[in-house]
C-alpha positions in Angstrom: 0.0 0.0 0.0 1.2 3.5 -0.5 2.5 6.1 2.4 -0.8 7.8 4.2 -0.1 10.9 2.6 0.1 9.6 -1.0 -3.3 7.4 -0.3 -4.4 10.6 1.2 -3.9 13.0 -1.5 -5.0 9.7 -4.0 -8.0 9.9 -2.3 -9.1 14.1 -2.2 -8.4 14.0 -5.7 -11.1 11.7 -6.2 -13.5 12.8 -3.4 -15.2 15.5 -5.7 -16.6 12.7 -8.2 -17.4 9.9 -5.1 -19.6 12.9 -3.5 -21.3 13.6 -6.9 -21.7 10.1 -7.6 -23.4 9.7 -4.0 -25.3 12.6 -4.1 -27.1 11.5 -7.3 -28.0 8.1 -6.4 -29.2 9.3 -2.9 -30.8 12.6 -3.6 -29.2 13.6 0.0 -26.1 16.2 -0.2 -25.1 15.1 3.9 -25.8 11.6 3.2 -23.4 11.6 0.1 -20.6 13.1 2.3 -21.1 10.8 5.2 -21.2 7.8 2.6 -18.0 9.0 1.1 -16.4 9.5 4.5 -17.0 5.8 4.9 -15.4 5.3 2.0 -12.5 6.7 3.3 -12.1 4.9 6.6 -12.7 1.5 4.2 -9.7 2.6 2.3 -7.7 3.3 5.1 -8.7 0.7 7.0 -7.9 -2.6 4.3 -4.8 -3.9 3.9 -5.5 -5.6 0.3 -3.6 -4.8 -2.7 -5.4 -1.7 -5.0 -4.1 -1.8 -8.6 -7.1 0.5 -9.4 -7.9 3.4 -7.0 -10.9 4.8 -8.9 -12.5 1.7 -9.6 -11.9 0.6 -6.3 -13.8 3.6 -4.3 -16.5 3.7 -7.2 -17.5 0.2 -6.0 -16.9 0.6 -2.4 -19.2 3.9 -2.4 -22.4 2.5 -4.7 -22.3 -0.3 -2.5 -22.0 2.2 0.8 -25.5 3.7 -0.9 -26.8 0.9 -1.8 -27.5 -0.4 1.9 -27.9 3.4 2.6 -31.5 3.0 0.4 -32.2 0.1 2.2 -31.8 0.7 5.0 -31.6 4.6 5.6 -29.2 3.7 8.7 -25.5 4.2 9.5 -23.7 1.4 7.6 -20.4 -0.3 9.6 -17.2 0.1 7.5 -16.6 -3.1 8.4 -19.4 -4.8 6.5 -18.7 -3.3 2.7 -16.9 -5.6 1.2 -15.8 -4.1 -2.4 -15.2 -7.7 -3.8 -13.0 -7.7 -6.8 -11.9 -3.8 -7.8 -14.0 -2.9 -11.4 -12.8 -0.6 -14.0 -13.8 2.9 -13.2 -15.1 4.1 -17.3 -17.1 7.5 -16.0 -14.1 9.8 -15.1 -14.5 12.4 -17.8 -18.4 11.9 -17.0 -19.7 15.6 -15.8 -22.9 15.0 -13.3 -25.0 18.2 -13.5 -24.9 20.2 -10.1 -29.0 20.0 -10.2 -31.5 17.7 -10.0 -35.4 18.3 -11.1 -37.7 18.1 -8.4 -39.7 16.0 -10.3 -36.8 13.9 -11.1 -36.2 12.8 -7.2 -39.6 12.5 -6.2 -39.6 10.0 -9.1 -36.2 8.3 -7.7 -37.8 7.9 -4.5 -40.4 5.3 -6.0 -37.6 3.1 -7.6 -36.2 0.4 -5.2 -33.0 0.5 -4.4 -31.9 -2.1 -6.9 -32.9 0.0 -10.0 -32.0 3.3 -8.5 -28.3 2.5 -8.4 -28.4 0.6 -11.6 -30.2 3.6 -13.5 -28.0 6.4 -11.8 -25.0 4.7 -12.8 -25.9 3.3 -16.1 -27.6 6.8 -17.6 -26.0 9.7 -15.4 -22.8 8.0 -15.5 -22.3 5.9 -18.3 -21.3 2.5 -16.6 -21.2 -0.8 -18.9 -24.2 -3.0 -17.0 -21.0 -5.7 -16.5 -19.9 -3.4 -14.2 -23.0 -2.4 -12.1 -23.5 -6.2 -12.3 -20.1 -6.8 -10.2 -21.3 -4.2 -7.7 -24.9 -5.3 -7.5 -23.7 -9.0 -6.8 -25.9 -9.8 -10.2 -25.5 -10.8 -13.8 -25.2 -8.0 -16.5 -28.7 -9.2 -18.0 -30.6 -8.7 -14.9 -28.8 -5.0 -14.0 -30.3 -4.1 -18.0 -33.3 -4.8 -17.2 -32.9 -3.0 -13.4 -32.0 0.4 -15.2 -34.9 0.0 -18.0 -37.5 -0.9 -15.3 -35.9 2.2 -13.7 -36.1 4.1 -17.0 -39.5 3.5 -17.6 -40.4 4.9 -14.3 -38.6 7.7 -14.5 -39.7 8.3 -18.0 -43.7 8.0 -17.2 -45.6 11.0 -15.6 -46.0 10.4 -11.7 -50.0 10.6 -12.3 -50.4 8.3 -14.9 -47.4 5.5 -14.0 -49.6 2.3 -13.3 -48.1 -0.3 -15.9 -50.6 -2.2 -18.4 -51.6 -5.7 -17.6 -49.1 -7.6 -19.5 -46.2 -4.8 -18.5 -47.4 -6.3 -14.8 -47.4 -10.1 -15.8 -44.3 -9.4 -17.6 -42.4 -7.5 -14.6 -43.9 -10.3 -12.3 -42.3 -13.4 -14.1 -39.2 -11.3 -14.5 -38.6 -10.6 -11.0 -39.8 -14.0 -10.3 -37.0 -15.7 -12.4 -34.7 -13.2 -10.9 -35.6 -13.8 -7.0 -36.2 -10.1 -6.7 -38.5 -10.5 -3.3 -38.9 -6.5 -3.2 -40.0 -6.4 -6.8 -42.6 -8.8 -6.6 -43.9 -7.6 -3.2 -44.5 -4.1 -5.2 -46.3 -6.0 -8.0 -48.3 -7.9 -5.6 -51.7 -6.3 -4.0 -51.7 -6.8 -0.4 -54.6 -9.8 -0.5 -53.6 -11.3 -3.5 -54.6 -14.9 -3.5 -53.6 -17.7 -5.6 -55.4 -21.3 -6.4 -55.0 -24.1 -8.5 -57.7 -25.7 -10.5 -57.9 -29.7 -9.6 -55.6 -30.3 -12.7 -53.5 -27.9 -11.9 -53.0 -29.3 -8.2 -52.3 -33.0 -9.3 -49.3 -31.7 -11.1 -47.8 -30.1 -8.2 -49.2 -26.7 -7.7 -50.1 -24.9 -4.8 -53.8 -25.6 -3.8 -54.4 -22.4 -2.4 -51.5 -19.4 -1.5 -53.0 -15.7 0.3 -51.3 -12.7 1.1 -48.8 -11.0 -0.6 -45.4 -12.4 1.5 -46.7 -16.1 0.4 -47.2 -15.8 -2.8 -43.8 -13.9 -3.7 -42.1 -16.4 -1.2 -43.9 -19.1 -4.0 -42.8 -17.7 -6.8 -39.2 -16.0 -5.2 -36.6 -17.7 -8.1 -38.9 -19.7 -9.5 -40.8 -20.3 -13.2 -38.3 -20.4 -15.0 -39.8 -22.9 -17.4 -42.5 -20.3 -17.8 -43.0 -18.0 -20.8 -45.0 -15.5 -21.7 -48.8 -16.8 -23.5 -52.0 -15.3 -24.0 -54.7 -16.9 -21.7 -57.4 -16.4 -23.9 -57.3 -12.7 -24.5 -55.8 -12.3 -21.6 -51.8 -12.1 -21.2 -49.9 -14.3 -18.7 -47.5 -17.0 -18.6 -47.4 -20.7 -18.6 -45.6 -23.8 -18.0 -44.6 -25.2 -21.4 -42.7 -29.0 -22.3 -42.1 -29.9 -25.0 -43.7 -27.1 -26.9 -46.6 -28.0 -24.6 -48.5 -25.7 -22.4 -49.1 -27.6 -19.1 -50.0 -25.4 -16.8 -51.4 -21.6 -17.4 -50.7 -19.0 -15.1 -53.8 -17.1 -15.4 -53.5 -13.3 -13.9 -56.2 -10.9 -12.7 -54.5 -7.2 -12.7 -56.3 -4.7 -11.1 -54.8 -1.2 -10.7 -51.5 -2.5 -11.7 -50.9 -5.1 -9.3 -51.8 -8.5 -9.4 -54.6 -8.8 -7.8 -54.8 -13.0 -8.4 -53.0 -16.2 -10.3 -55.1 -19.0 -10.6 -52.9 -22.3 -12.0 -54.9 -24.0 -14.8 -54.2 -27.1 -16.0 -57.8 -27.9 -17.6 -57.3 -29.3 -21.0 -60.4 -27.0 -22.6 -58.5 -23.8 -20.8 -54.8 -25.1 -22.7 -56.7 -25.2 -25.7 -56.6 -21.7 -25.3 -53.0 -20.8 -24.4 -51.1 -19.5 -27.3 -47.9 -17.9 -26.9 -46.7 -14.3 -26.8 -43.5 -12.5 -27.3 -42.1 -11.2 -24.0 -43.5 -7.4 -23.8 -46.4 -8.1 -26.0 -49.0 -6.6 -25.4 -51.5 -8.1 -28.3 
């Protein structure tokens, strides 16, 4: 490691851009200094080999604000763990010194997931490879964090509720992912689930209420599922073979789902054709 007063000066030179980095991703000027601060007793404080410095705080301080948004508490240096350093590709990157109001009321409503993954990806032009390595995820699944994000921000606050296949959609998606948050937003508080008697003799749940069981149910799972129309309606469905087995058949009310009902009658298949992912017809 270098002499304190080389890491020192190392690190003031790149304080500026961690603080305007933080203070984007939190909307919180005093939270993006305390967050770099921590930054800075995690630097001091390892005794690993840094081959890149930049790289190397950029990860340390999303992470920092990325249990900030969770939690909203004081985070212990001790439990960041920056992992393996990532290239650092946003230092001639220029954050604006504003922020719309609009903007951050709209950043509020994203979880904390797509807010880092959006604020990184669009404000400061980060290859999704690397937000992957600092969201612990794959570079498929931080895409599709900073377009879900995207979309949000993009919509009018009024007029935001998705469409009923954007819903079904996002709900497989987050199912597949294991994204527990996501599907709890997606899920109306007394959303019930049931199987028809078909459904149930192949292995589906009989009968799952409330919103914590049913995204525990589905929590990294269908991913043999794809995306059908039930009917006219859009949803998803078990298919082997080139088979639909089972249809996941959604009621979406006011964006959320609002109930899944597993069908596995052979007159309700007959039905079930498929349906490009983000189809809505």
């Amino acid at each position: 490691m270098p002499s304190d007063d080389i890491l020192t000066a190392a690190f003031e030179a790149e304080r500026p851009r961690l603080l305007r980095l933080a203070a984007r991703i939190l909307s919180d000027h005093d939270a993006a200094q305390d967050v770099v601060q921590h930054a800075w007793l995690r630097l001091h404080g390892t005794e690993q080999p840094i081959d890149n410095l930049p790289g190397w705080l950029t990860t340390v301080t999303s992470r920092l604000c990325l249990d900030r948004l969770r939690a909203r508490t004081p985070i212990p240096v001790e439990d960041v763990d920056p992992g393996g350093t990532v290239a650092d590709p946003v230092d001639e990157v220029v954050l604006a010194d504003t922020v719309g109001i609009a903007l951050q009321v709209v950043l509020d409503r994203l979880t904390p997931a797509e807010r880092v993954s959006f604020v990184l990806h669009d404000s400061f032009a980060f290859d999704f490879a690397t937000i992957a390595a600092m969201l612990d995820t794959t570079p498929a699944a931080a895409r599709k964090l900073a377009s879900r994000a995207r979309a949000k921000v993009s919509a009018p606050v009024p007029e935001d509720r998705l469409a009923a296949w954007e819903v079904v959609d996002a709900f497989m998606a987050a199912a597949k992912e294991g994204d527990l948050e996501r599907l709890l937003e997606l899920l109306a508080p007394g959303v019930v689930v049931e199987g028809d008697a078909a459904a149930v003799a192949l292995g589906t749940p009989s009968r799952l209420d409330g919103a914590g069981d049913v995204a525990g149910f589905f929590r990294g799972g269908a991913h043999a599922a794809f995306p059908v129309f039930v009917g006219d309606r859009p949803g998803a469905a078990w298919i082997h073979r080139g088979e639909a087995k089972v249809a996941f058949d959604f009621t979406i009310e006011d964006g959320r789902v609002r109930g899944i009902v597993f069908r596995a009658d052979a007159g309700v298949l007959a039905m079930v054709r498929r349906r490009a992912a983000g189809d809505p017809v």
